[in-house]
N, C-alpha and C positions, 0 to 999 in steps of 0.2 A: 275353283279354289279362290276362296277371299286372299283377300291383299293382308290387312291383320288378324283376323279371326280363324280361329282350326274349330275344330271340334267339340272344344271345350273352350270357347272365351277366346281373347287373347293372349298370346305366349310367346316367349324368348327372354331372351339375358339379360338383364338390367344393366343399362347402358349402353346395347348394341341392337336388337329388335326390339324392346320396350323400353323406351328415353321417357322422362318428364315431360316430354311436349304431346306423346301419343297419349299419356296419362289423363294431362291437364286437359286436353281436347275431349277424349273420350267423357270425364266428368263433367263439360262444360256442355257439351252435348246433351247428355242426360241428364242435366239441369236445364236445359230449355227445352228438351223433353215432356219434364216435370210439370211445369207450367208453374213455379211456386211451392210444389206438394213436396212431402218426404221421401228424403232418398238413403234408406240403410247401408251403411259399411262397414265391412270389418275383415279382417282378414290374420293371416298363419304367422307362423313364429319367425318368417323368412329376414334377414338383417335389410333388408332392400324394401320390407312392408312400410315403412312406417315414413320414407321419403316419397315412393308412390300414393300412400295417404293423403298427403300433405297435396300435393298436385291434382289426386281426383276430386279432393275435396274442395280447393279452391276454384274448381270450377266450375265446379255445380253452385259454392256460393255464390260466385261472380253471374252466372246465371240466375241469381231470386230465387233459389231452391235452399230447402233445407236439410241439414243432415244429420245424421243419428248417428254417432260414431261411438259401435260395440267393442271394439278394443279387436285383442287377438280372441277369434270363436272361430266354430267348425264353417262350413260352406251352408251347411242345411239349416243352419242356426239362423242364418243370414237372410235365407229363402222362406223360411218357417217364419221369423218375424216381420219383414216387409211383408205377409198375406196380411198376417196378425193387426197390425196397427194399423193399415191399411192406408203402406206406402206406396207413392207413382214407383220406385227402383229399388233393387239392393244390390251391390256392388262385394264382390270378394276379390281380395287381395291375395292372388295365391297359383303357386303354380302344381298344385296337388302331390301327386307323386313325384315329379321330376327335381334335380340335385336343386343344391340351394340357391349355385348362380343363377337359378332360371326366377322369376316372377308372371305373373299373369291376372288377368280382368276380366271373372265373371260378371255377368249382368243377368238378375232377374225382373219381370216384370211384375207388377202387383198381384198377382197370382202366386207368385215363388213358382213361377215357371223360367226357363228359360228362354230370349229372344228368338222370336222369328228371323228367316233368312233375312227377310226384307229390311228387319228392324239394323241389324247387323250392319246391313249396304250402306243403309241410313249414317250410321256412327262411322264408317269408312268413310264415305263420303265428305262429311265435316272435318272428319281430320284430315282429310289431302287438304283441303279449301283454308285448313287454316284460318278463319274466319270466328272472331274470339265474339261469343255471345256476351254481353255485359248489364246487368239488371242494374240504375242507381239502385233499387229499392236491397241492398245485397241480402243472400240467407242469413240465419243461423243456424250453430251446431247446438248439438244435444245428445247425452247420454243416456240408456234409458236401461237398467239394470235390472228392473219389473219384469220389461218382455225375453229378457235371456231367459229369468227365474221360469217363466211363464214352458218357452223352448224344454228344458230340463223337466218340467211335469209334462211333457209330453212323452220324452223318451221313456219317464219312468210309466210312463203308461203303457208302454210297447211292450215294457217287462213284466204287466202285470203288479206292479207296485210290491212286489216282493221274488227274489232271488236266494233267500235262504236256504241253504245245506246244497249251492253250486259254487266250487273253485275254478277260479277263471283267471287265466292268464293274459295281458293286454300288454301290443306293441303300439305302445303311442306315437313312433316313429318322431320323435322329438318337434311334435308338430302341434295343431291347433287344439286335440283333443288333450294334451299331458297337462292343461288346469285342472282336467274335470270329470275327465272320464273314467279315472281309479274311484274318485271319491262317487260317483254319483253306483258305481256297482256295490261298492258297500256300504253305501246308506241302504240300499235295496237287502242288504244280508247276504251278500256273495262274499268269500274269502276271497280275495285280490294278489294275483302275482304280478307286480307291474313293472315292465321294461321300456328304457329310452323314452323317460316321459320329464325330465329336464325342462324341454321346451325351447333347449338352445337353439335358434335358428341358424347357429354355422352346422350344423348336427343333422337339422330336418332331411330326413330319407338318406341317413348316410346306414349304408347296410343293414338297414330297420325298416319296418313297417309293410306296407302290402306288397312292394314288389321282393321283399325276402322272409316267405313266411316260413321257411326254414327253420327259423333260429327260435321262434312260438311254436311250433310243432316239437324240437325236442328238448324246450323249458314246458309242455304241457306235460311228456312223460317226465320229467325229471323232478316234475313236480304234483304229481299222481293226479292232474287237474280233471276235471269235468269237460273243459272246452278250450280253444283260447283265441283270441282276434287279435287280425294287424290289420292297423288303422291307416291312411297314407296320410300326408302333409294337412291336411285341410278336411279329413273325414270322412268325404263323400263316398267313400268306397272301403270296403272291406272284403280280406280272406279269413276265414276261419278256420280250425284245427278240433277236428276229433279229436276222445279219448285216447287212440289209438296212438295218435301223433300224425297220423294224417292229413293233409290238405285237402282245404274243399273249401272248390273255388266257388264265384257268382253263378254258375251254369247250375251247381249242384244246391245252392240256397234257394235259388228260382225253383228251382223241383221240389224240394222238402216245404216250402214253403207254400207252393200250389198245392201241393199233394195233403198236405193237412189244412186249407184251405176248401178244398173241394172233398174232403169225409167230414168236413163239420158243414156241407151244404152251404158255404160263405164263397165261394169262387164265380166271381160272377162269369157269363157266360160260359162257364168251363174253360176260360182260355187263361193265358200268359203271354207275357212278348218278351223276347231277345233279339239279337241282330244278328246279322250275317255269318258273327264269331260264334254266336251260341254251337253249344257240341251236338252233331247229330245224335248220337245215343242219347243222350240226355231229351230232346225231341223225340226220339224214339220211345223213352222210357214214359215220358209225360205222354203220348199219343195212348199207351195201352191202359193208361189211368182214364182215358177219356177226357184229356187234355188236350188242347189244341194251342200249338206254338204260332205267334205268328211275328215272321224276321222283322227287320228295319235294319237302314245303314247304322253303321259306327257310328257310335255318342250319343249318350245316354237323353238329351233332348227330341231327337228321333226317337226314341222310348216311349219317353212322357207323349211326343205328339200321338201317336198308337191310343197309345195307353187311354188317354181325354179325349180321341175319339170315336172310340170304340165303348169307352167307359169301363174299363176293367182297370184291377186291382195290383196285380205283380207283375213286375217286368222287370229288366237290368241286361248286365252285359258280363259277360266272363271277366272281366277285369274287377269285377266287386261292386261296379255301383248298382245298387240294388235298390227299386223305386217303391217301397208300399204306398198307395195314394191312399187304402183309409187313415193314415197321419199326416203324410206330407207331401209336399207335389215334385218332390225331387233325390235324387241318391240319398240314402244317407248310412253312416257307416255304423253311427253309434246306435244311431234306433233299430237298424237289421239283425246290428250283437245284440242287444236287447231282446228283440223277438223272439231270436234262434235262442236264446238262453230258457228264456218263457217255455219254446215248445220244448225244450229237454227238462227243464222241471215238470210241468203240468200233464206230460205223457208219460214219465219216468223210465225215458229211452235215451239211449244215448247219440250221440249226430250222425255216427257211423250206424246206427240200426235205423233213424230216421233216411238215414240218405241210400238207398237203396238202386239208383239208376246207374241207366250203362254209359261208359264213356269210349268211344272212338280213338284211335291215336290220333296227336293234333301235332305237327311238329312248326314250331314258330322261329322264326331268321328274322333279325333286326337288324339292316344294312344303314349305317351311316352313312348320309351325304347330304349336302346342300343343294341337292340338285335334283328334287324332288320331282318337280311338276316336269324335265328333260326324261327323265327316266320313267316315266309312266306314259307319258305320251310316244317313247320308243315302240318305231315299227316292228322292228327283231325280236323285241322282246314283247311283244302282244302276241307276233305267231307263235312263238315259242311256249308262250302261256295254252294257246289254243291248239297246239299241237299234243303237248302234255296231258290238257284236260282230256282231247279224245283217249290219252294212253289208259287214263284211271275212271272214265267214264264206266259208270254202274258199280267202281269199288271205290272212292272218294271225292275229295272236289280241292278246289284252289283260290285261295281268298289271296289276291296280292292291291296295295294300297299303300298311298303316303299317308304317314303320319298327319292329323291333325294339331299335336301339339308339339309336336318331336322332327328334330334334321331326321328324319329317317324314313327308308322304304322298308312296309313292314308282309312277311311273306308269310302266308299260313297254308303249308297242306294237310288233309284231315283221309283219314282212310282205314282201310280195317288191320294195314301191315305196318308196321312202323318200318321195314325195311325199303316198301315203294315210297311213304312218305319222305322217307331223310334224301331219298334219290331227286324225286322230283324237287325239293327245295332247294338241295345242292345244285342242280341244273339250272335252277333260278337263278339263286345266290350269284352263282357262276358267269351268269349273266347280266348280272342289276352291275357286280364289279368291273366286268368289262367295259360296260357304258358309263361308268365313271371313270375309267381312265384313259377313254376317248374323249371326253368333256374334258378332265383335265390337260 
């Protein structure tokens, strides 16, 4: 476990795990990084963005680098334009899904890939050492409003460049997408039912957007829709919603998405990747299409790594972030609603007749604590883990893990009953609480 970096960038509270000194550093780093070259930023509607701006960016200029500041845009927008212009970094401001107190610092490389471990160490490293890089020669900033436009004719390319005679519902989750992402569906000819797109940053993910697709599943029936998407903070991930009103999560977009990839003869090697969360049935269901799943750890940069070196086309993660690399080199939430809209026009099926695979019971426990890295390294609770798995061995499995970006240990059992799953979790549960109230 890094010291600041989880799984997705850095993360925690503005003011308490992410101060303006880890900011200023991090930027000041990746302006000597840079060597002088461009470095993109932009970030979500969060009230705590635009004082973290101010910090990342002085550091990188204070380092001789220069910066391209996109204002508030999605995460992919970010990753999409630093390949594009062909910046050294692009940096997002953003703590995705998580409430509004949280903030956070992706970092892409000129690829619009995500850092290496190494790279990561690297930017730890600088910020313990505290050691302030200082260029006389200083950057400048610049805005560059061409390459968003540029971004935007990409998504609409995802859609086919026309959306006509589809009604779609969109939780903008009052985040990076509620500029732009009602208006860019109905420039395309899609009727538009759009919620929480304000863009209030006291607002972002307040019981909206991917982690509550609830509330877009019964405004899709309620509004006789064709489909509808929830966006999280910063975009990079998406849940979508059948006619039906349905949920259907990244597990199920990876499948619909392979599976009409691979009957147009476009699926390279016949394979896809998910990770350890991906749903066995759904692996199951993609095996008898003559698909081949292949896992990686949590977070969607272990994806991408899969993904560029195997050379294949689809991957993501149950949580939404969903990778197509013939557009982009990383999640994105608005380009995935895009496509999934594409393949329900141009097939004239609807997402529940395209989504046809099986899913397992999953049952998922979110144990708060700050005591993350005590409670996993517990002996008791490793045998207990490994006592259990022999109970469900040949009928399920057990995914336990801290949080990357979250105070939290997160517990998943997966199996054919949902009545042994709730048991085995509760046994967990039962257990993660105990050793937190031994620590305390």
């Amino acid at each position: 476990m890094k010291k600041y970096f989880g799984t997705d960038g850095i993360r925690g509270r503005y003011g308490k795990e992410l101060t303006d000194e880890i900011a200023y550093f991090t930027g000041n780093c990746i302006g000597k990084m840079a060597s002088g070259g461009l470095v993109v930023i932009g970030r979500d509607t969060r009230l705590s963005g635009t004082a973290i701006f101010v910090q990342i960016a002085k550091g990188v200029l204070d380092a001789g680098s220069q910066v391209i500041d996109l204002g508030v845009i999605s995460t992919p927008a970010v990753a999409y334009i630093t390949s594009m212009i062909y910046a050294k970094f692009g940096i997002v401001i953003s703590a995705s899904h998580n409430p509004k107190e949280y903030n956070g610092i992706k970092i892409f490389n000129h690829e619009g890939r995500k850092l290496l471990d190494s790279e990561e160490e690297e930017i730890e490293n600088f910020i313990d050492k505290k050691g302030k890089f200082f260029n006389p020669d200083r950057g400048l900033l610049f805005q560059n409003q061409d390459a968003i436009e540029k971004y935007f004719h990409l998504v609409k390319k995802a859609a086919g460049n026309d959306l006509s005679g589809l009604k779609v519902v969109l939780d903008c989750a009052n985040g990076a997408v509620s500029l732009f992402a009602p208006r860019l569906f109905s420039e395309l000819g899609a009727e538009v039912v759009s919620y929480f797109d304000s863009g209030d940053g006291a607002m972002i993910n307040h019981n909206c957007g991917a982690l509550f697709p609830e509330v877009v599943a019964s405004k899709v029936v309620e509004n006789n829709a064709d489909l509808g998407f929830c966006f999280d903070g910063d975009a990079d991930r998406i849940i979508a919603v059948n006619k039906k009103g349905e949920i259907v999560d990244g597990d199920s977009i990876i499948y619909v998405i392979s599976k009409y990839l691979k009957e147009q003869g476009k699926l390279n090697k016949d394979s896809a990747v998910g990770t350890l969360h991906t749903n066995m049935g759904v692996e199951k269901s993609l095996n008898k299409l003559g698909i081949t799943l292949f896992r990686t750890d949590i977070g969607d940069h272990y994806v991408m790594e899969k993904m560029v070196n195997d050379d294949l086309l689809v991957g993501g993660e149950q949580s939404g972030h969903i990778i197509l690399r013939e557009f982009i080199n990383t999640g994105d939430g608005l380009l995935t609603a895009m496509y999934l809209a594409h393949l329900v026009k141009i097939t004239g099926k609807t997402l529940d007749e395209l989504d046809d695979s099986e899913h397992f019971v999953q049952v998922n426990v979110n144990v708060v604590t700050e005591h993350k890295k005590e409670i996993m390294n517990d002996e008791g609770l490793l045998k207990l883990k490994k006592d259990l798995e022999k109970k469900i061995e040949g009928k399920g499995r057990i995914l336990l893990r801290a949080s990357g970006t979250e105070p939290k240990v997160r517990i998943m059992v997966e199996g054919d009953s949902r009545e042994l799953c709730d048991e085995v979790a509760g046994e967990l549960q039962q257990k993660v609480s105990k050793i937190i109230e031994r620590i305390n």
